[in-house]
C-alpha positions in Angstrom: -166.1 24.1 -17.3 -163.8 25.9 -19.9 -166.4 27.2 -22.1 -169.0 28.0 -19.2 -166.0 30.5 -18.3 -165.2 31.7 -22.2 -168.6 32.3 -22.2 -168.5 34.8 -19.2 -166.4 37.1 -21.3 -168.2 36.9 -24.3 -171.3 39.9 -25.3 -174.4 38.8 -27.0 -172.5 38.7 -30.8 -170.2 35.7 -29.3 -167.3 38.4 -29.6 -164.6 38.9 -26.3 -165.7 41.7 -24.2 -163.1 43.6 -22.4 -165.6 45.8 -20.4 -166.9 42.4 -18.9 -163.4 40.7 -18.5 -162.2 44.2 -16.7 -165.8 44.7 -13.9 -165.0 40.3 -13.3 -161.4 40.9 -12.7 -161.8 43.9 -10.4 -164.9 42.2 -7.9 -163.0 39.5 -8.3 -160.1 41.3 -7.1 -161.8 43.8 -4.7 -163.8 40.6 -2.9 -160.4 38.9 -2.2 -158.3 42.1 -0.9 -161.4 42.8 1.8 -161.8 39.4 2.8 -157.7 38.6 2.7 -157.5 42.0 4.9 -160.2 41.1 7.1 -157.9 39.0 9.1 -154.9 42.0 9.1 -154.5 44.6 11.5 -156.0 48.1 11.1 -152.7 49.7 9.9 -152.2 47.1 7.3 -155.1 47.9 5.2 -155.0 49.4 1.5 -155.8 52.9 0.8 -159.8 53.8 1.4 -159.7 55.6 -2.3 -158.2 53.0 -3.7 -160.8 50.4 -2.7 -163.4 53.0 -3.4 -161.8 53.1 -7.4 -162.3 49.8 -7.8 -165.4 49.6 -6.9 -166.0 52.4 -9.5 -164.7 50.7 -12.2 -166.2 47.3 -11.5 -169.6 49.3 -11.1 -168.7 51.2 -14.2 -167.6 47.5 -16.8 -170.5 45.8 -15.4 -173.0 48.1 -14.2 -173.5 51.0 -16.6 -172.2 48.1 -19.8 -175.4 46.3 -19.1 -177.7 49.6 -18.9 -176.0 50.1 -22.4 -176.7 47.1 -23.7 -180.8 47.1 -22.0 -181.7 50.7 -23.6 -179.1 50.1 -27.0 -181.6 47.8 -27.8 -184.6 50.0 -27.8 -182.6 52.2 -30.1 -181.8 49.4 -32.6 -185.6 48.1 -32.5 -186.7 51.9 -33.3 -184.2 52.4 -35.8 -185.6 49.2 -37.2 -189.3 49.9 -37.5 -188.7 53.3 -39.3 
């Protein structure tokens, strides 16, 4: 179970990758603050920009770090063959 979970945070090279720790942390943290405030009242909520920021920067770690790391490789491969 402890290395499925080093594992996680590691990029393709084996090497600890912060963008990937950060986006895990954050939906890991955004999925428990909407689910713990689901049973709260209305006027105990946390800020509606604040949930929307980190949604961005999970979005941002995970999402666009995987679109670098799908069309980085058609670079490398090009860069390769020439």
């Amino acid at each position: 179970m402890g290395k499925f979970f080093s594992q996680i945070f590691q990029d393709e090279k084996g090497n600890f990758s912060s963008n990937r720790f950060v986006g895990i942390l954050c939906g890991v943290t955004l999925c428990s603050t909407l689910f713990a405030n689901s049973f709260s009242h209305g006027e105990i909520k946390p800020s509606d920009i604040l949930v929307e920021a980190v949604a961005a920067l999970a979005f941002g770690a995970l999402g666009l770090g995987a679109a670098n790391k799908i069309f980085g490789k058609n670079n490398t491969n090009e860069n390769e063959n020439a």
